[in-house]
N, C-alpha and C positions, 0 to 999 in steps of 0.2 A: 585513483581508482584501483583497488587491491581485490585481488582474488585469493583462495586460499594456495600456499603450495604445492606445487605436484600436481603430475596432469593427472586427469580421467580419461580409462580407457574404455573403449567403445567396440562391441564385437557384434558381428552375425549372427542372427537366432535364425530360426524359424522362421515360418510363414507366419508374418507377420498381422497385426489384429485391421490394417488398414486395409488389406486383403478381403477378408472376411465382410467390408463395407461397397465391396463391389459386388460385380457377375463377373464368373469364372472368366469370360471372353474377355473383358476388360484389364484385369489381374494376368494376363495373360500375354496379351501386346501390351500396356501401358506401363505397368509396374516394376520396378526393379528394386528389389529387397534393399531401406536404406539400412544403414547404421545403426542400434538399438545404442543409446548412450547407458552406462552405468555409473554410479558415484553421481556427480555433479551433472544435472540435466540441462539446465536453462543455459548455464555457460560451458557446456560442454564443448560448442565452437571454439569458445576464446582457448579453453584449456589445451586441447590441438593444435591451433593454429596459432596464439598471440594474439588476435588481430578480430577487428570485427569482420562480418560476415555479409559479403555482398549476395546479390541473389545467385549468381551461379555457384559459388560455395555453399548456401546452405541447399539448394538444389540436388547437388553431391553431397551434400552430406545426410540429410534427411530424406531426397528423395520429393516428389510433389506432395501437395496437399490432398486427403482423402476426398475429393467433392465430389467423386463422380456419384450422378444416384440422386445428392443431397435434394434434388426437387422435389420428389417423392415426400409424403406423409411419412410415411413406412421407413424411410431411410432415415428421415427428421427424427423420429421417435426411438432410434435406436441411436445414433448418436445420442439423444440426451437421453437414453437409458443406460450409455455405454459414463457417462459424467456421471451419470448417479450412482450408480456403481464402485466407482472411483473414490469417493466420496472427496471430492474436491469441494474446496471452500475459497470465499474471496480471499485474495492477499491484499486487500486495500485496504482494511480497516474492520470491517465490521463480520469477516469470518463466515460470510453467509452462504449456504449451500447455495454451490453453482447451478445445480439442476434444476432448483427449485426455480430461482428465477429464469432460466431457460424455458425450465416449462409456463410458465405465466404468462410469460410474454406469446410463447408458442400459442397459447390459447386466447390471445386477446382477440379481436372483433378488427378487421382491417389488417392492412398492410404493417408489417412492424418496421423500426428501426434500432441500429446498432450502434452506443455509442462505448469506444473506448476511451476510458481514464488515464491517461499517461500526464494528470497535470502535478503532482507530488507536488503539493503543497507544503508538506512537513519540512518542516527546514533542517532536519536534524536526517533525514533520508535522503538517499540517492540510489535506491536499489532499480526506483522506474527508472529513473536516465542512462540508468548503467546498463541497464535490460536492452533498452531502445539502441543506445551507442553501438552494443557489442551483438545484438541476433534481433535484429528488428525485424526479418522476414518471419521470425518467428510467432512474433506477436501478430503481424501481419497475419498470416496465415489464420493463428485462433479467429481474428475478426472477424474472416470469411466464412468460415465452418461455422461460427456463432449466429452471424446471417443467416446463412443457407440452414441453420437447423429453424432458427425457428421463423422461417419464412420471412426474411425483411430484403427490402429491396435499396435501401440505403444506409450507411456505413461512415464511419463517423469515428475517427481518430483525436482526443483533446492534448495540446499539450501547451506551456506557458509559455506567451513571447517573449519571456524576458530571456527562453533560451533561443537565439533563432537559429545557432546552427543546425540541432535539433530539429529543428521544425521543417527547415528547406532539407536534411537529410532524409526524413521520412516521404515529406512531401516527393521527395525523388525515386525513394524506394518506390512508393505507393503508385506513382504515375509508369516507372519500370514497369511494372508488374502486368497495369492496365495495357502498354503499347506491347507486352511481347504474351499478352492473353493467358496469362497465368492464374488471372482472378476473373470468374465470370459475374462480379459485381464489381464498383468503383468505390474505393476509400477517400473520403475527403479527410484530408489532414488540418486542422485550424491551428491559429496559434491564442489562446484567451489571457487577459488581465490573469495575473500573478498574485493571488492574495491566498490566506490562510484558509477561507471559508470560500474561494472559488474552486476548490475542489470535491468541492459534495453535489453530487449526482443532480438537485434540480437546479444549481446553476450551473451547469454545463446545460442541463435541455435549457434554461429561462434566457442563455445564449445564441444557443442553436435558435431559437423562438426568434432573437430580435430582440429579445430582454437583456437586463442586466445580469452581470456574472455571479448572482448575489442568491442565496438561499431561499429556497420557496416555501410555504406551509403545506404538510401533507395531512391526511388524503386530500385531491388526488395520488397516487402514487406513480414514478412512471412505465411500472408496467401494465398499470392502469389508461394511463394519458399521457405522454412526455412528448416528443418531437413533434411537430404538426399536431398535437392531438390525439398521435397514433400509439398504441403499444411502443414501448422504447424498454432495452436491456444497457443497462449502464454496468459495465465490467473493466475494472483494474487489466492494466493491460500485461502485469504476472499472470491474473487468473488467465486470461486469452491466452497464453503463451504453454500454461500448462496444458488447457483444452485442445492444443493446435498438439503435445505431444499423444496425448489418452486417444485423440482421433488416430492417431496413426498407429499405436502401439498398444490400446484397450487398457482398461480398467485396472489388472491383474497385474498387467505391468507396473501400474504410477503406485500401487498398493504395496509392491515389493518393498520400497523403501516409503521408511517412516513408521511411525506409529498405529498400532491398529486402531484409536479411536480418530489421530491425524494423518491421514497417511499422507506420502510425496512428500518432496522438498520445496524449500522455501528459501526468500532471497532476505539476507538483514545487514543491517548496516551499525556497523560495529562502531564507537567513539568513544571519547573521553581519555581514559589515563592506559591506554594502549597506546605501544612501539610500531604496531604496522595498523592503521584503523581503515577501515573499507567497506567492501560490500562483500559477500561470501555468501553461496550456497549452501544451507545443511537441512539432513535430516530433520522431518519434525519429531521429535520425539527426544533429539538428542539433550544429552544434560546441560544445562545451560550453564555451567562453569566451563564446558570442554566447547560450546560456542565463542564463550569470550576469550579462551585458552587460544583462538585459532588466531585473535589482535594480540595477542602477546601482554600480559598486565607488564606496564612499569612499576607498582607501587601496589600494596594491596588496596584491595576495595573499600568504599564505606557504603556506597550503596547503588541501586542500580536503578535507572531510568528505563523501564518499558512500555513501547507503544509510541515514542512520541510526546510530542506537548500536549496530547491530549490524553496521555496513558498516566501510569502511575510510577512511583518512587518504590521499591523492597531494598530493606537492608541488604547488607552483603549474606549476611545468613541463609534469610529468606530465599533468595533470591539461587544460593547456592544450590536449594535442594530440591529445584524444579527442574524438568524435562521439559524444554523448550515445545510447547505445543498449548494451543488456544486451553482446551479442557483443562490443562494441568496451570496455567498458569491464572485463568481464570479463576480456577477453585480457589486461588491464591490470595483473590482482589487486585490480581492487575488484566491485563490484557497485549496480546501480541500486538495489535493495532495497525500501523504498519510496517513492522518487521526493525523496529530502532532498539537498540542496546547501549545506552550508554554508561559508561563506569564512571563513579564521582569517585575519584579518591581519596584516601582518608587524608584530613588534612585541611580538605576543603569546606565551603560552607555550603548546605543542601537549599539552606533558605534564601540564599542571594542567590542560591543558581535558580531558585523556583520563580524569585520576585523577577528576576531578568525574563522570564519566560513569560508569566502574567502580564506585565508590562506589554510585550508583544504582542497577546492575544489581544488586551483590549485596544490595541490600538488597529488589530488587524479584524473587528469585527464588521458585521453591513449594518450596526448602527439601526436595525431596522425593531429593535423592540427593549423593551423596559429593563431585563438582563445585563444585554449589553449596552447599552449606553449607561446604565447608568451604576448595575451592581457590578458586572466586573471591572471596572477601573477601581470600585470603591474599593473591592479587596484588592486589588492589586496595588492601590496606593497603603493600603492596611497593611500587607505581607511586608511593602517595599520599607515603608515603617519598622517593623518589625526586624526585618534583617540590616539595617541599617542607622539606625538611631536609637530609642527606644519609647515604648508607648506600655499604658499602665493596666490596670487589672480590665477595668471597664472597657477601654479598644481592644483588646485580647478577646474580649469575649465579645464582642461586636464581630469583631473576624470570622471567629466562628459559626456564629449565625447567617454571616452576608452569605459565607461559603455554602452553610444547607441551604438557604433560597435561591441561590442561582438554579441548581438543577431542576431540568424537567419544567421551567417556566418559559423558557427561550421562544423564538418561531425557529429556529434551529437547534442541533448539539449544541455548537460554540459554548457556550456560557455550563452546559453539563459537562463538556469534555475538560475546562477551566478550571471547576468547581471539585472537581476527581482530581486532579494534579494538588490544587491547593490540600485538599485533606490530607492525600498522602502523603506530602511533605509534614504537616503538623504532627503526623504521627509516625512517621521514620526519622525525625530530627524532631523529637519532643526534649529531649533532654537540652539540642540544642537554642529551643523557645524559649525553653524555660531562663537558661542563662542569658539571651538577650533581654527576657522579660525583665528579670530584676537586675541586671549588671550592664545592657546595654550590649552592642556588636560583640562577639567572639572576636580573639585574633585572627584568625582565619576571615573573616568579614572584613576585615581593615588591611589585609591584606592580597586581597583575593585577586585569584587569577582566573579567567573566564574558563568553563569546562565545556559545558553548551555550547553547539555552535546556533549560537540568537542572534538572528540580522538585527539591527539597528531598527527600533520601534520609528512608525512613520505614521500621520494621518491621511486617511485615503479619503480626497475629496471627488465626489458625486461622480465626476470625469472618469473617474480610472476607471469602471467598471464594466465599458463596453471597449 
C-alpha cells in the first residue's frame, strides 16, 4: 500500500464551517478548533503519522463530528445544502451528485436507512480498503452525519468477507464508538459474498433484505424502496468520507482544491508498468500523465486502462492529454469509474490483457438473464479466440455484433460495463486485430506476461451468494 511522497501539512484557520452548524453556546463549551488538512485530505492522518488512525487520534486530529442540531429539519437541510454546494460527486462508480441522493432519500415517506459501500469489488482497486485500513473513523463519521441528515435511524456499513481482518477492524472501530457515546446512532458492520456484481447497490439492500447478494431490476430504486422497504441512501464509503470532511470544514473549503467543474480530491489506484504502484490522493483536475508520474513509469505507455474492468482502454496519447476528472475524461469515451489507472506498456498485448478480463467477468456474473449467461461468455470466448489463436473474417465480425448487443439488454450493467471494455480494446489495439486477424497471435501474445491484476476466473455456484 503506497501513498504519494512527502507529507501534507496541516494548519489552523479560522472559525471553522462546523461551527457555524451549531448554537453559539455549544461552539463554545464543546468545540475546539481541529486541524484544517491541506494537500492530501483523506490521508492526511497516514501522511503525519505513518500509521492508521485509532479514534483518539483522529479525535485530535479532526476534532468530533458536527452532529450537534442534526435532528432538526433545518439543520438536515443545511448540511445537504452545505454537500451541494461542494459539488461533491460518488467516488464509487458512477460519479453521481451526492446531494441529490441525500436529498431523495431525505424526502422519502418513512424512516430512511444508511447503507455504506466499502465492498470494492473491482479487482484492479484498493483505494476502499486502503481508506478503511488507514482513517476509518473517518468514514465512520460521514455515515453518521449522512444518517442524521436525512433522517435514518439505521446505519449499515458493507464490506467482503473474504477480508476478515477488515471486517472485525471496523466492527471494532464501530462498537468503540457506540460504548464511549460518540455516535448517537449504531453502525452495523456486515461482512457479504465477494463477487464482481455483489457490489452494486441492490445487492447490498437484496442482502440486507434476507436475499441473495445478486443484482435487482430497477425501478424500484432504492431511495425509492431499499432496506425493509424504507427510503435507503447507498454511498461509496470515499464519498462518506469526503461528507464527514465538507460537514466540518463547509463547501468553500472542499472547492479549494480541484477543478471547478470537479472539485476535491480523490483516491486512485495506480498499476501496471509502474516502479512504486499504489493508491495516491490527487487533485481532480490534475493532468493525468502527472497522476501516473506519481507510480513512476518503468517503460513508456501503450495505453491506459480507466475505470476498472468495467471502464475503458485510451491510448497513451489520448489518454496523455486529459485532466483527470469525470467531465474531461468522459468527454473522452472513458470514465473515472472507480478511481483505476492502469498502464499497459508497450510491448505488451492489450487484447490478451482485455480477454483475461472478459473471461473473469463472465464467469463472475448472477447468471440471472440472457446477456450474461449467455452473450458474454460468447464474446469472451470470441476476444479470447482472437488474442490467442486465430479466427476468420466471419467470427471477427460476429464479435463485433455480440459486443453491440450486450449493452443496455442486461437486468444489470454487468454485461454494459463488459461490452464498453470489449469495444475499447477493438479500437485502441485495432492495428493489433488486425495482425491477429490475418497472421494469428502477435509475439507479444505468445509471449505474454500478465499486466492486470485478474483473479483467477471461478464459477459461482447458487451457495456463494448469501
Amino acid at each position: 500500500m503506497n501513498v504519494p511522497t512527502g507529507a501534507s501539512q496541516s494548519a489552523r484557520g479560522p472559525r471553522s464551517y462546523a461551527d457555524s452548524m451549531r448554537t453559539a453556546p455549544e461552539a463554545t463549551a464543546q468545540h475546539r478548533e481541529p486541524a484544517r488538512p491541506h494537500g492530501p485530505r483523506l490521508l492526511a492522518g497516514w501522511y503525519e503519522s505513518g500509521r492508521p488512525a485509532g479514534l483518539r487520534e483522529h479525535l485530535d486530529r479532526y476534532g468530533s463530528a458536527p452532529i450537534t442540531g442534526l435532528t432538526t429539519d433545518h439543520r438536515r437541510s443545511r448540511l445537504i445544502h452545505a454537500v451541494e454546494q461542494s459539488g461533491l460527486t460518488g467516488r464509487g462508480g458512477a460519479a453521481f451528485p451526492t446531494a441529490r441522493k441525500l436529498r431523495a432519500v431525505s424526502d422519502g415517506r418513512g424512516g430512511a436507512v444508511v447503507v455504506a459501500n466499502g465492498m470494492e469489488s473491482e479487482p484492479a482497486s484498493s483505494k476502499d480498503r486502503t481508506l478503511l485500513a488507514l482513517a476509518p473513523h473517518l468514514v465512520l463519521d460521514g455515515i453518521v452525519l449522512a444518517a442524521l441528515a436525512v433522517g435514518a435511524d439505521q446505519a449499515h456499513l458493507c464490506l467482503p468477507r473474504t477480508r476478515p481482518h477488515l471486517v472485525d477492524a471496523l466492527r471494532e472501530a464501530a462498537e468503540e464508538r457506540w460504548n464511549r457515546r460518540v455516535d448517537p446512532i449504531a453502525i452495523d458492520v456486515h461482512g457479504l459474498p465477494h463477487h464482481y456484481v455483489s457490489s452494486e447497490e441492490t445487492s447490498l439492500i437484496g442482502w440486507l433484505n434476507g436475499e441473495s447478494a445478486k443484482p435487482a431490476s430497477v425501478p424500484p430504486r432504492p431511495f425509492e424502496r431499499g432496506v425493509g422497504k424504507r427510503p435507503t441512501l447507498v454511498d461509496n464509503v470515499e464519498t462518506l468520507a469526503h461528507l464527514a470532511l465538507i460537514a466540518r470544514y463547509g463547501p468553500a473549503w472542499f472547492r479549494s482544491q480541484g477543478a471547478p467543474d470537479a472539485p476535491g480530491t480523490t483516491l486512485v489506484t495506480l498499476s501496471g508498468a509502474l516502479a512504486d504502484p499504489g493508491v495516491f490522493e490527487v487533485d481532480l483536475g490534475t493532468p493525468l500523465r502527472d497522476v501516473i508520474a506519481l507510480g513512476t513509469l518503468t517503460q513508456p505507455a501503450q495505453a491506459v486502462l480507466l475505470g476498472g474492468f468495467f471502464g475503458s482502454w485510451l491510448t497513451a496519447e489520448e489518454a496523455w492529454a486529459l485532466g483527470y476528472s469525470a467531465p474531461g475524461i468522459n468527454a473522452a469515451g472513458g470514465g473515472i469509474g472507480a478511481g483505476v489507472i492502469a498502464v499497459l506498456p508497450q510491448g505488451a498485448c492489450g487484447l490478451v490483457e482485455t480477454a483475461r478480463v472478459l473471461e473473469y467477468l463472465a464467469a463472475q456474473s448472477a447468471g440471472q438473464c440472457g446477456p450474461c449467461r449467455f452473450g458474454l461468455p460468447a464474446v469472451a470466448r470470441d476476444l479470447a479466440d482472437l488474442a490467442h489463436s486465430r479466427i476468420d473474417q466471419d467470427q471477427a465480425r460476429r464479435l463485433q455484433e455480440r459486443i453491440g448487443l450486450l449493452a443496455g439488454r442486461g437486468a444489470c450493467k454487468h454485461p454494459d460495463g463488459a461490452s464498453r471494455l470489449a469495444a475499447s480494446a477493438l479500437r485502441v489495439f485495432a492495428q493489433d486485430a488486425q495482425y491477429h486477424l490475418h497472421r494469428g497471435p502477435c509475439p507479444a501474445a505468445r509471449s505474454h506476461a500478465p499486466v492486470l491484476p485478474v483473479p483467477r476466473p471461478a464459477t459461482i455456484g447458487e451457495g456463494d451468494w448469501r
